[in-house]
C-alpha positions in Angstrom: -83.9 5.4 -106.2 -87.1 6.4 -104.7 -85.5 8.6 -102.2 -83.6 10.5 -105.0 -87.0 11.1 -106.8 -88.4 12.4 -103.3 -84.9 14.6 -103.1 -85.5 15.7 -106.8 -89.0 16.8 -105.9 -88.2 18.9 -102.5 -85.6 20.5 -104.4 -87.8 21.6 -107.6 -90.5 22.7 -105.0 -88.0 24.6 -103.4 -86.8 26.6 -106.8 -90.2 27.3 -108.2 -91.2 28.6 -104.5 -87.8 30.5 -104.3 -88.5 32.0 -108.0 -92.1 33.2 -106.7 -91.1 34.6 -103.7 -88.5 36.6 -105.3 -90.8 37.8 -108.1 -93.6 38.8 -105.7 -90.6 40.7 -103.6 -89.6 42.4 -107.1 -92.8 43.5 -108.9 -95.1 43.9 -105.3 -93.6 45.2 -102.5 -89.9 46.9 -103.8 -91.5 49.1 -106.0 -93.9 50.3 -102.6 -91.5 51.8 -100.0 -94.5 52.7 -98.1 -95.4 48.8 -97.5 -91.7 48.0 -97.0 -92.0 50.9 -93.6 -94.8 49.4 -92.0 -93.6 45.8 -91.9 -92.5 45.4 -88.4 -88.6 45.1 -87.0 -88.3 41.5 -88.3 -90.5 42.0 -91.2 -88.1 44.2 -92.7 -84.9 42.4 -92.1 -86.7 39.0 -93.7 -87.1 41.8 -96.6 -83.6 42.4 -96.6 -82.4 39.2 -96.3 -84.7 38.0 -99.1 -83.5 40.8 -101.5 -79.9 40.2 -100.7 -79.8 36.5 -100.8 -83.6 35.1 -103.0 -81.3 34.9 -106.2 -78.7 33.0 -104.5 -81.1 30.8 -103.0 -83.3 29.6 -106.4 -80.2 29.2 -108.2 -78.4 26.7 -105.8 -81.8 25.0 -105.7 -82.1 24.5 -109.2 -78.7 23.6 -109.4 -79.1 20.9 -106.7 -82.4 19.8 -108.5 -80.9 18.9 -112.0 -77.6 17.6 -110.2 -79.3 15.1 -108.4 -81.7 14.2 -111.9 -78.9 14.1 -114.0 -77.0 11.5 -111.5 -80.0 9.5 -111.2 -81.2 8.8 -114.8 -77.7 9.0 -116.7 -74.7 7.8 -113.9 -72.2 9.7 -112.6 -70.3 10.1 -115.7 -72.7 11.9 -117.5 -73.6 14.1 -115.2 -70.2 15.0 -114.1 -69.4 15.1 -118.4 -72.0 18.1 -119.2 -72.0 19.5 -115.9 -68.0 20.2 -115.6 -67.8 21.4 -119.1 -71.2 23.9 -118.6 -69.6 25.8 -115.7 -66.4 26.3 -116.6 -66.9 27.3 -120.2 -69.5 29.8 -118.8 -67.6 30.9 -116.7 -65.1 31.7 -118.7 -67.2 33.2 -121.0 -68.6 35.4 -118.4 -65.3 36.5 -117.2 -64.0 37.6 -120.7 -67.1 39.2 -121.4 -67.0 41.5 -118.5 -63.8 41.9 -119.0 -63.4 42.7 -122.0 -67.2 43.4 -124.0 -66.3 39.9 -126.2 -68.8 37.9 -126.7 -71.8 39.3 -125.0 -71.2 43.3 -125.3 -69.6 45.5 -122.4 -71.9 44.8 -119.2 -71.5 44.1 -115.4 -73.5 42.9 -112.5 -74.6 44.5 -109.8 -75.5 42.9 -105.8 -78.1 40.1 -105.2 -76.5 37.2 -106.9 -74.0 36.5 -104.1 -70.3 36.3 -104.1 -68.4 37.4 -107.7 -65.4 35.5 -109.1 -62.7 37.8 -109.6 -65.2 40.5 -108.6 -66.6 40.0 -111.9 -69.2 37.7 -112.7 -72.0 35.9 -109.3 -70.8 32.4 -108.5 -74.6 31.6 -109.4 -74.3 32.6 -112.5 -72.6 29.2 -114.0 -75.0 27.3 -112.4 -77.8 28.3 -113.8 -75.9 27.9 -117.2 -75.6 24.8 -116.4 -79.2 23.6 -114.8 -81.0 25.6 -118.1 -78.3 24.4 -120.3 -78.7 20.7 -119.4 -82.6 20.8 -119.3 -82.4 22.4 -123.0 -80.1 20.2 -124.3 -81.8 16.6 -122.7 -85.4 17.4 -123.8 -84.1 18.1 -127.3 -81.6 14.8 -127.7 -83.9 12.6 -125.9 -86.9 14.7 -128.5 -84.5 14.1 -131.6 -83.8 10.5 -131.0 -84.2 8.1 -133.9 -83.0 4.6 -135.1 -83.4 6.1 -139.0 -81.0 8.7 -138.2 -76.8 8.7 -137.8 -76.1 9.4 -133.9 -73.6 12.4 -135.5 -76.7 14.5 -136.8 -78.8 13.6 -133.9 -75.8 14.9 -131.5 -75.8 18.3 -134.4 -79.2 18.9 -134.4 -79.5 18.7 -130.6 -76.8 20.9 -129.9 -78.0 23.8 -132.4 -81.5 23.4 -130.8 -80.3 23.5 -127.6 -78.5 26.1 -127.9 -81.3 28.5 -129.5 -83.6 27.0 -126.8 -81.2 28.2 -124.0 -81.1 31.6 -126.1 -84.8 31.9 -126.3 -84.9 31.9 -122.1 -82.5 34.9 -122.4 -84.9 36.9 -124.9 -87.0 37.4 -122.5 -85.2 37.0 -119.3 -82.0 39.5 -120.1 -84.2 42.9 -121.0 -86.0 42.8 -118.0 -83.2 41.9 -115.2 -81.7 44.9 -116.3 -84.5 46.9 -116.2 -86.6 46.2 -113.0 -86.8 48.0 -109.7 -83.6 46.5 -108.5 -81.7 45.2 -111.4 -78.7 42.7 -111.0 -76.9 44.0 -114.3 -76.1 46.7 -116.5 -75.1 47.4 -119.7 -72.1 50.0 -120.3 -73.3 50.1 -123.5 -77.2 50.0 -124.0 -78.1 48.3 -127.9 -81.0 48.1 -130.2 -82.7 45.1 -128.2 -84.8 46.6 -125.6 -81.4 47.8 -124.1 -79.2 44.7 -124.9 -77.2 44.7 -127.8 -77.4 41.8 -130.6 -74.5 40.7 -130.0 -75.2 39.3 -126.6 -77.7 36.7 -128.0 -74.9 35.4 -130.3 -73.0 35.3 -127.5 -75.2 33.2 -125.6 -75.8 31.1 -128.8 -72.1 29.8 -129.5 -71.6 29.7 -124.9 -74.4 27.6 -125.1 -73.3 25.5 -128.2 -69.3 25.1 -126.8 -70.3 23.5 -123.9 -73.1 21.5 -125.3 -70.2 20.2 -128.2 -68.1 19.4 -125.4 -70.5 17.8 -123.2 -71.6 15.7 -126.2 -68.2 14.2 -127.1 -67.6 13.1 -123.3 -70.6 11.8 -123.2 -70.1 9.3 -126.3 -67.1 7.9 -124.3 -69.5 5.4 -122.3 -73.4 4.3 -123.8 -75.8 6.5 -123.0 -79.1 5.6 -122.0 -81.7 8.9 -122.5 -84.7 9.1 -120.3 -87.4 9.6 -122.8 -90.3 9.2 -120.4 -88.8 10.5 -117.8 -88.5 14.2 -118.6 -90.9 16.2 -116.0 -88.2 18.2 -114.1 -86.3 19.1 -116.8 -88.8 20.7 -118.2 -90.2 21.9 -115.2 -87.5 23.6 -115.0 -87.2 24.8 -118.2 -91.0 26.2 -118.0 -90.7 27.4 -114.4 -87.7 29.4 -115.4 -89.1 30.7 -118.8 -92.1 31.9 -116.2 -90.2 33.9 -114.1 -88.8 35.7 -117.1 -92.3 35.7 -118.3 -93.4 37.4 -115.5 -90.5 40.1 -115.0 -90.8 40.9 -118.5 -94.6 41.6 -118.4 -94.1 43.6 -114.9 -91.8 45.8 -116.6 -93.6 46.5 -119.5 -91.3 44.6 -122.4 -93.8 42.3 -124.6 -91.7 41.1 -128.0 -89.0 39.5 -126.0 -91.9 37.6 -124.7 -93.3 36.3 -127.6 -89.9 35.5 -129.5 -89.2 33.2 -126.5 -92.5 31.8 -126.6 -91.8 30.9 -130.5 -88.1 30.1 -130.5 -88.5 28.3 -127.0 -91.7 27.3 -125.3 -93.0 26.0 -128.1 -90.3 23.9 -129.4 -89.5 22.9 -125.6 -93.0 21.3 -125.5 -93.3 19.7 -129.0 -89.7 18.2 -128.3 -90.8 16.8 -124.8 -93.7 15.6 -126.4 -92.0 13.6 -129.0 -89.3 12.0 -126.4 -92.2 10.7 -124.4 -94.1 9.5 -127.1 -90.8 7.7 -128.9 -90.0 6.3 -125.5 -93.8 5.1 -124.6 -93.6 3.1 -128.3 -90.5 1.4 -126.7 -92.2 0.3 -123.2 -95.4 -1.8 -122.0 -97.8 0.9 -121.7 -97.3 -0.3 -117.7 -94.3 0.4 -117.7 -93.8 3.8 -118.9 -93.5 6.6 -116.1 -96.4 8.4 -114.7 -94.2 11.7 -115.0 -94.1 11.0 -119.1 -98.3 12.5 -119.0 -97.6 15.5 -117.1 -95.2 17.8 -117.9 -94.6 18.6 -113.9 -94.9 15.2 -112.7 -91.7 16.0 -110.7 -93.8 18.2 -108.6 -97.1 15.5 -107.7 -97.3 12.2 -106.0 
């Protein structure tokens, strides 16, 4: 078990570094040609290679990272039971919706998140469906948890919070990926949002919410133990992510999509986190609770 933590750790590392690299490539040097033509021979192609492959690379960490959580505090079964149902319902969703505009609005992507299925939609872009998806969804069943409460409206209420929670990311991530220097999508058909139309956000909503439904009924096939102390990369993940947005939002110049995911997602991440560790605590020795449970990126420290 110890050398899956480790593995969980190196992995996490590895997607908050990826993240920052990518954003310092985007918002620092892209945007200044003139520092791109005085790196040398091999300065430019790590440039290249960095631009053409850094999304690629943060997603399939952060993919790898919740995998190997998921398997070690909840069995294969539940991993395998949210993890098959995030992708392809995503996917699916993300096929149909370049397809044909339903239920996101009419948008495509562009280069720099690797290899598109169908030559429609990244092969990244499932995972990280599925690694922000899961990390939502955990923090608020494992924050939700009661023994006063029917398992049916713990399951509801998780899935609806979830769901917005995974919505909030987009508020602030969405406007400014398809905005930046480089963007990696476009929309056909700009809305009122900042260039996104409403819809999109209800489309993310009920994507979100189908899979999380789904998940949910696999996982009451077998008893489910929730790791309510043990919640740091999840919501490291969560947090790193919402950062990155954070960041790409505020280099290109787009503030209310900020603060909506601050209200509709930061905060309720942390308050939900909070209350799973301190539900969880109340059911251990206080030596035998995990360190991780008193720091929110315990994931990422001895």
């Amino acid at each position: 078990m110890n050398i899956l933590i480790r593995v969980e750790r190196a992995l996490m590392i590895g997607h908050i570094f990826s993240m920052a690299f990518g954003l310092a490539g985007l918002l620092l040097v892209l945007p200044h040609p003139e520092f791109i033509a005085k790196l040398p021979a091999i300065g430019q192609t790590a440039f290249s290679w960095s631009m053409a492959g850094g999304g690629v690379v943060y997603m399939l960490l952060g993919m790898a990272a919740v995998s190997v959580y998921a398997y070690r505090t909840l069995g294969s079964w539940h991993c395998f039971g949210f993890m098959l149902p995030a992708l392809t319902i995503s996917l699916s969703s993300e096929l149909l919706g370049t397809s044909t505009g339903f239920p996101f609005g009419h948008y495509r992507y562009l280069s720099g998140l690797g290899y598109k299925i169908a030559g429609l939609v990244p092969f990244t872009i499932p995972l990280s469906w599925f690694y922000l998806g899961f990390s939502a969804y955990l923090i608020a069943r494992a924050g939700l948890k009661s023994s006063s409460r029917p398992i049916w409206k713990q399951t509801l209420s998780a899935i609806v919070l979830g769901a917005i929670l995974l919505t909030a990311w987009d508020f602030v991530l969405d406007p400014a990926m398809s905005q930046t220097t480089m963007p990696f999508w476009v929309w056909e058909q700009p809305g009122a949002f900042f260039g996104m139309p409403y819809q999109n956000f209800l489309g993310w909503f009920g994507t979100g919410a189908t899979f999380m439904t789904v998940a949910s009924f696999l996982w009451n096939v077998k008893p489910l133990s929730l790791p309510q102390t043990d919640l740091g990369l999840p919501l490291a993940i969560y947090l790193g992510n919402f950062g990155f947005a954070t960041i790409m939002s505020l280099g290109a110049g787009i503030y209310p999509p900020i603060i909506l995911g601050i209200i509709f997602g930061l905060m309720p991440v942390v308050f939900l986190y909070r209350m799973a560790v301190i539900k969880g605590a109340a059911n251990f020795p206080e030596n035998q609770v995990n360190v991780s449970s008193a720091n929110p990126v315990g994931v990422l420290s001895k």
